[in-house]
N, C-alpha and C positions, 0 to 999 in steps of 0.2 A: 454258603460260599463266602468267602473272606477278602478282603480287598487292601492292599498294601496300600500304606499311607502313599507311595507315589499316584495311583492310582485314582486314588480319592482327590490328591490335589489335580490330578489329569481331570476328573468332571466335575470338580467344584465347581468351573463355569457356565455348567449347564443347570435349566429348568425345563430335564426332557420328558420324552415317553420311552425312550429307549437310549441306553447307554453300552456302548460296545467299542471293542481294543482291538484294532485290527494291525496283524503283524506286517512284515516285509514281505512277505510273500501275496500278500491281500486275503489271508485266512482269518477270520474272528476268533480269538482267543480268549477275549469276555463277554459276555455278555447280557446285562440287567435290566427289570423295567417289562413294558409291555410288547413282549415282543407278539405275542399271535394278535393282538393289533394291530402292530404296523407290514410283518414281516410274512405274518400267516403262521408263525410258528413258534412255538415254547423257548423261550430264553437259551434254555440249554441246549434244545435242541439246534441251535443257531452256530453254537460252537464249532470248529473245525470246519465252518462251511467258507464257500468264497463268500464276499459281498455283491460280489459283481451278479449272484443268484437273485437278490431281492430288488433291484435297480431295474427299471425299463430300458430295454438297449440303447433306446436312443435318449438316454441323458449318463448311458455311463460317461460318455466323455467329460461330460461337466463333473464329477466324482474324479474321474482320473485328473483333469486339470487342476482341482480343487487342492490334492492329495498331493501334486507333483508340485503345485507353488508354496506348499507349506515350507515354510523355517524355523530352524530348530527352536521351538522355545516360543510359536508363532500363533493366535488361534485365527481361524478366518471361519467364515459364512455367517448366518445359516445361507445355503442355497437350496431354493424348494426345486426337485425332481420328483419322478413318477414313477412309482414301484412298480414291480414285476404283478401282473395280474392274468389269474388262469383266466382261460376263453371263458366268456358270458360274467364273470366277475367284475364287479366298478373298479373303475380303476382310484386306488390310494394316492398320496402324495405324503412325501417330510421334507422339512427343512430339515437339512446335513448339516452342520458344527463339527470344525475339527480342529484341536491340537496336537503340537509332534513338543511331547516332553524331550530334554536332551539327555536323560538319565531313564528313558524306559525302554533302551533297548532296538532305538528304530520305529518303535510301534505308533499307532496315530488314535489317538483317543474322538471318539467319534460323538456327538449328541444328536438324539433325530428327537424332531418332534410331529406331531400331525400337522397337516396342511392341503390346502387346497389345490389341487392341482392345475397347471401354469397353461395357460392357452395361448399359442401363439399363431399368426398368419404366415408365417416367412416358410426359410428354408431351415433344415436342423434345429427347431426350437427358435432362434434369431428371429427376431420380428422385424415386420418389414416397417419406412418410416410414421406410416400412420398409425401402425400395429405400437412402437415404442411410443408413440406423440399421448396413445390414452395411456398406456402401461407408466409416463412419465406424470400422467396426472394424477393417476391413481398413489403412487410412491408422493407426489407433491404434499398428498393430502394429507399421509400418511405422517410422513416426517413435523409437519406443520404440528400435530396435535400430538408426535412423539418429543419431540426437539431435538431429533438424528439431524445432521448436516451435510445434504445431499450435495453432488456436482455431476454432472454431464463432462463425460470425457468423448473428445471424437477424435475419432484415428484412424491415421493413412496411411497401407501397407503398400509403401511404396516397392514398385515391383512385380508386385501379384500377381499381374494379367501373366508378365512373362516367365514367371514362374510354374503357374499352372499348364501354361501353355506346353512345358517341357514332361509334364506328368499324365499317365492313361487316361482311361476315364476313370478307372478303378483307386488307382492312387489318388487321384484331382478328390476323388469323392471321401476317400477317407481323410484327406487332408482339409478339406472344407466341414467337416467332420468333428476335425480336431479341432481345429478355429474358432467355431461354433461355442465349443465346450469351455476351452480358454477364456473366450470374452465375458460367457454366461458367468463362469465361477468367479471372474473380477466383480459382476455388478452387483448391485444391494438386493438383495433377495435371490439371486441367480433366475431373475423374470426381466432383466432389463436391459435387454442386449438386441442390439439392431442390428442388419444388413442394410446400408444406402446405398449397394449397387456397387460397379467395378470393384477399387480396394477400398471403399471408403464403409468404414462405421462407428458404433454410439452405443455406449453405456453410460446407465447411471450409476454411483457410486460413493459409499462413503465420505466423505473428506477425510481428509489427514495426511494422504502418501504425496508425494508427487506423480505428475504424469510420466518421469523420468523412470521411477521404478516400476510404473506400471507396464511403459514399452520395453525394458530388460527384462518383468518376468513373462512378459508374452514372446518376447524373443525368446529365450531361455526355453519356457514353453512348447513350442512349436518350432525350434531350433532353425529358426528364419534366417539365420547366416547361411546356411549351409543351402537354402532355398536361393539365396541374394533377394532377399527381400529384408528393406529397412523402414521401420516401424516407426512412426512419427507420431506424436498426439497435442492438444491443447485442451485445457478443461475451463469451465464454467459453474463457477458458485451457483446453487440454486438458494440460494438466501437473499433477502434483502426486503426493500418497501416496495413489496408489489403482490396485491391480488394474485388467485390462482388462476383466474380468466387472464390477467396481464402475463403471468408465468411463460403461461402454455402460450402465448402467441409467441412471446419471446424466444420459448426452448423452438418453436416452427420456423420462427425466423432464423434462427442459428443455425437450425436443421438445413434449411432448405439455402443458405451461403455454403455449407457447408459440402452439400451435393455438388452443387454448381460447380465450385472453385476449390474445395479441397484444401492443402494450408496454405495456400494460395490466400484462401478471402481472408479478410481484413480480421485480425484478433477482437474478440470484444473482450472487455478488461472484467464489466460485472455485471449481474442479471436487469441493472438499474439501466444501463446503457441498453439491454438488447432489449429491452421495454422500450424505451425513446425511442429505437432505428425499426423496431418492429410497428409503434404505433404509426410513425414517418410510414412505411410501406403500404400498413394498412390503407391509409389515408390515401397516397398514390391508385390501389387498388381500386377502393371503393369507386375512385373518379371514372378512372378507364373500366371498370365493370358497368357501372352505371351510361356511360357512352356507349359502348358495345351493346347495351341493350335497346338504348334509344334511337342508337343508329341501326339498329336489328343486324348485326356484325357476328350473326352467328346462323347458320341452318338448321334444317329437320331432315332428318334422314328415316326411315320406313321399312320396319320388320315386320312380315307377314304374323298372323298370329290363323292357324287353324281348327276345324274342327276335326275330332277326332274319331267322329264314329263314319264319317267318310273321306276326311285328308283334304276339303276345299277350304277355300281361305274363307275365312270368319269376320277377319280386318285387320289392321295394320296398328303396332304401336308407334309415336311420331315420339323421336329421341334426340335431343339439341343435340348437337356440334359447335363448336369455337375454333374455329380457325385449321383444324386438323383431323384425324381420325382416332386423336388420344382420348382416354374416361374423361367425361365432361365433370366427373365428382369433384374435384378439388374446384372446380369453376362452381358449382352447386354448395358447395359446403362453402365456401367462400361468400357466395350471395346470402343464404343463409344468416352468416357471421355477420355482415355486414347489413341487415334488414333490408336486404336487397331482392330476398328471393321471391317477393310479391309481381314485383316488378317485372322480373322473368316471366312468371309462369305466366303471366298476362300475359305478356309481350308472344308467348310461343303460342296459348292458344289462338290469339288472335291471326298467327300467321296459318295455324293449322285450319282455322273455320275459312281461311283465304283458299287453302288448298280444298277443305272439302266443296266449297261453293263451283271451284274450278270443273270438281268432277262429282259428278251426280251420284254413281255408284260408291263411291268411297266412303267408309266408315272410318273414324281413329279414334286412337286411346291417347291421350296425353296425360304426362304425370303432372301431380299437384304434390307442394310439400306440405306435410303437416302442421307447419308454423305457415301457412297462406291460407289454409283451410280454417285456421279463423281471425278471418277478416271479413266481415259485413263489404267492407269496399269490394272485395275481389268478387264474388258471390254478385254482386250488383251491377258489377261493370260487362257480368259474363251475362248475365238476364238481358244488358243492353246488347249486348254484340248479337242474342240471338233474335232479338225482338224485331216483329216483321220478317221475319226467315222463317217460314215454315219448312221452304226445303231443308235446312242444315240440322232441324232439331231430330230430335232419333237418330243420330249419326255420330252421336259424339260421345268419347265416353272418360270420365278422370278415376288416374289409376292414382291414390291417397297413399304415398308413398313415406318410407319410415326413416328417413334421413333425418328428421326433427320429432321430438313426440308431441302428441297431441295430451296436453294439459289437463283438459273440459270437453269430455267423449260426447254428454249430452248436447252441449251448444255446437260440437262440432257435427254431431248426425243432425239439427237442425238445418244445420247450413247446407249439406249433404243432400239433406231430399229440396229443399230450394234447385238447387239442381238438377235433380230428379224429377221435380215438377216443372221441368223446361225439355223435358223427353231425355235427359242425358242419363245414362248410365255411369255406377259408383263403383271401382275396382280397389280390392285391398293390393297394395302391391307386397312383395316381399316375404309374406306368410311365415312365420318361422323364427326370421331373423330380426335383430334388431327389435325397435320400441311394438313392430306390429305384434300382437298377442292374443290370446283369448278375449283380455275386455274389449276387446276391437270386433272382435264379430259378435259379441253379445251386445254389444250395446252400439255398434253401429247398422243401420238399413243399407245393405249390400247388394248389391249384383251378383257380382263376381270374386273370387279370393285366388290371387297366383301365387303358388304354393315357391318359396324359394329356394334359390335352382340347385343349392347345396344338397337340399333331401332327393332332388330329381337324380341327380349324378350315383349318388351310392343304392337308390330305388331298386334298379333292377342284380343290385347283389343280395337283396330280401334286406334280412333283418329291421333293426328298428325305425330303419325311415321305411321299409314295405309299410308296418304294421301305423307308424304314424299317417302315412298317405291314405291308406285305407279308412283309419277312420275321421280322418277328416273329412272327406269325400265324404262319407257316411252323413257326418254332423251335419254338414255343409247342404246335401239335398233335403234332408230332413226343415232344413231351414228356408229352402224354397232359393238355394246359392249358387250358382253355377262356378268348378273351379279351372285354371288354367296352370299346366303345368309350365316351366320358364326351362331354359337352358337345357332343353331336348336335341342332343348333338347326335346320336345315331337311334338308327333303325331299334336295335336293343332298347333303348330307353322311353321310344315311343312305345314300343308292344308295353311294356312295363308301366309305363302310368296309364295307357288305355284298359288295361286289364286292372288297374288300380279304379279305374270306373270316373277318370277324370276326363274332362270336355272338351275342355281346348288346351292345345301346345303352340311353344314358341318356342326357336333354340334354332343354331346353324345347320340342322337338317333340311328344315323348309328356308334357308336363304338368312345371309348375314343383311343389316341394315343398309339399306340403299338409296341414293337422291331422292329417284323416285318408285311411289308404289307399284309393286309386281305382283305375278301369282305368285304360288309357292314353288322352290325349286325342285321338288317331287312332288310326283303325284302320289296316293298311296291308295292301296287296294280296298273297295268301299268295305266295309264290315255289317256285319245287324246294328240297322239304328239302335241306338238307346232311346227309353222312352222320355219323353219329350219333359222336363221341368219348368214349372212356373217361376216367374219371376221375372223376364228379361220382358223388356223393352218390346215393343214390336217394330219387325224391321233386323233387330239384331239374332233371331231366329237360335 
């Protein structure tokens, strides 16, 4: 194969695995390099095909957007997307590279390289604000040890609501679709693109353009005149003298004026400033978090949790509140930050041993973080609140939750049965996700493990959360473990992890979290006991 010196200067800019010339029509007309690794198929064989063939549907937009802001003579990306993958096959990833030479004819010279593929929580690839707040840390770190020169752009489509309003659902969706794709293909890697709700959102991105030209090619883009919607932005240097822990408070503080008030809130000039105004808030926080708790300015609320080889309630998990019925997580993760979260979890057990003393029959689970699990004080304070209470011990059980990781698994399962030797039961919360892991049931003394509720939800379509639930269960009895499935919303889902051979459920089937403790809100049909596993508590059966 031969390649015309225009050609050649078209991938000089790359250091790919695959190098391909895709015409005006979006057919590939070259193509070098390793394609049955990225593509599943021989170079040549790539020829005359679309590209839109090896792209995952739901990132061609980001490709078409990538493609459609190109300028003659322009290179952009890389943006990592998710290739086309047969059923049961892993799914691949490349970062896209493209230049539009002015002398090749229209055609878009293309570099793909391998890469990992993009995980995101939002809608269409878009991460929601917590989902870009780590996706921002990660690029942070990135850039620091490349010396790339990041900025945060956030931007207001003014309009939007009313725009969409006038579109089906079919149209609304392909349009939010499109959006998606645009925003992704502007930011640094095509992984750093947010949704903060109505029209407001956040990428990060290279320096160098203005924000000027970034709202004309997203208008251009998405041809937003013709919607009446007009696109506004302002950015923020992520350079300066400040820590990656100062960064990231900063980039949340921006984040979260930004939600609020839109361009409305007050410009910050540079990342040095939103350090100041962020630590200012912090410090505000901390105080009123710290009051809130002393003044116990917060409740517990009370989800059933059952058995499942005959549908009676088991006990109840006790889950704070602040003020509302909103995730108390940003108030959690917040305590946390703030070396406040010792302070809570006291605070809640001690109101939750008030309610079990109230009621004789009542058992609960309360969660503990795992930055409080180890501390000698909290461990000591809980020895005190049960001492002389014989009625409350056996009745109470902490679910070791993975919002924080636990450092020092040995000293923390020390601490663990301390507790355990005061009749309380030890629950892994979470299973799955986040810091909880294998070292956690191998080297912590457990009760119970709740499997989380992401594997429960997709359980009963089989596949790899069937085969994962199964043997965990497995492991889990074998270990002498009892496990609880979490976020069991119908009948389907319960047969499904009962027949998975797990013991207790929790989820909107048997009842959403309530003031006060109830049964469950069905009953269900008794089944064959399972036979009976060691390990639990007596009393907690």
């Amino acid at each position: 194969m031969s390649l015309s010196p225009q050609r050649l200067l078209g991938f000089a800019f790359a250091s790919a695995d695959l190098l391909v010339e895709i015409d005006e029509g979006g057919k590939i007309t070259l193509a070098v390099g390793a394609g049955e690794a990225l593509a599943g198929a021989a170079e040549t064989a790539l020829v005359g095909r679309a590209w839109r063939d090896f792209v995952d549907a739901a990132d061609v937009p980001v490709i078409d957007a990538l493609f459609a802001g190109l300028e003659s003579a322009a290179r952009r990306g890389p943006v990592v997307v998710r290739l086309a993958a047969a059923p049961g096959e892993p799914q691949k990833a490349a970062g896209f590279s493209a230049c539009r030479l002015p002398y090749n004819v229209g055609a878009i010279s293309c570099a793909l390289t391998r890469a990992t593929p993009v995980k995101t929580n939002g809608r269409h690839g878009l991460h929601d604000a917590a989902g870009f707040e780590a996706a921002t840390r990660v690029l942070f770190d990135t850039a620091a040890s490349t010396g790339v020169e990041l900025e945060m752009a956030l931007i207001e489509m003014q309009g939007l609501a009313l725009a969409r309003g006038r579109l089906d659902e079919a149209a609304a969706g392909a349009f939010d679709q499109k959006m998606s794709g645009a925003l992704r293909a502007q930011s640094y890697g095509g992984s750093a693109a947010a949704g903060l709700g109505g029209d407001r959102y956040a990428l990060v991105r290279q320096r160098g353009e203005s924000v000027e030209a970034l709202t004309e090619r997203l208008g251009r883009l998405l041809a937003l005149d013709e919607h009446g919607v007009k696109p506004a932005a302002r950015s923020l240097a992520l350079t300066g003298e400040a820590s990656p822990s100062q960064a990231i408070r900063a980039i949340r503080y921006a984040l979260d004026s930004f939600i609020s008030d839109g361009m409305d809130s007050a410009p910050i000039a540079s990342l040095g400033e939103a350090v100041q105004l962020s630590v200012r808030r912090t410090l505000e926080k901390a105080g009123a978090l710290s009051a809130a708790v002393n003044d116990r300015r917060f409740r517990l609320v009370y989800q059933p949790v059952v058995r499942l080889k005959d549908g009676s309630l088991h006990h109840h998990e006790a889950l704070v509140r602040f003020g509302d019925d909103a995730s108390p997580f940003p108030m959690i993760r917040m305590a946390e930050e703030l070396d406040l979260i010792e302070q809570l979890d006291l605070a809640i057990v001690e109101e939750a041993l008030k309610r079990l003393a109230a009621e004789p029959a009542l058992k609960l689970a309360v969660n503990v973080s795992g930055r409080t699990i180890g501390s000698e004080a909290f461990i000591a304070n809980v020895t005190d609140m049960l001492a002389g209470k014989a009625d409350l011990k056996g009745r109470l059980m902490f679910e070791l939750t993975e919002s924080a990781a636990i450092d020092d698994l040995a000293a923390a399962d020390r601490r663990l049965q301390a507790l355990r030797a005061q009749g309380c039961l030890v629950c892994l919360d979470d299973f799955g996700a986040g810091a909880a892991s294998l070292a956690y049931l191998q080297q912590l003394s457990l009760d119970v493990v709740k499997i989380d509720g992401r594997y429960i939800r997709e359980l009963q379509h089989g596949g790899r959360e069937s085969t994962f639930i199964r043997h965990l269960v497995s492991m889990c009895a074998e270990l002498g473990v009892r496990t609880l499935a979490e976020m069991v919303e119908t009948e389907q889902a319960e047969e499904a992890v009962r027949h998975a051979g797990v013991d207790f459920a929790q989820g909107w089937l048997y009842g959403a979290a309530a003031d006060k403790p109830g049964p469950p809100a069905t009953a269900r049909a008794p089944v064959k006991p399972a036979a009976r596993r060691m390990g639990m508590v007596e009393g907690w059966g």
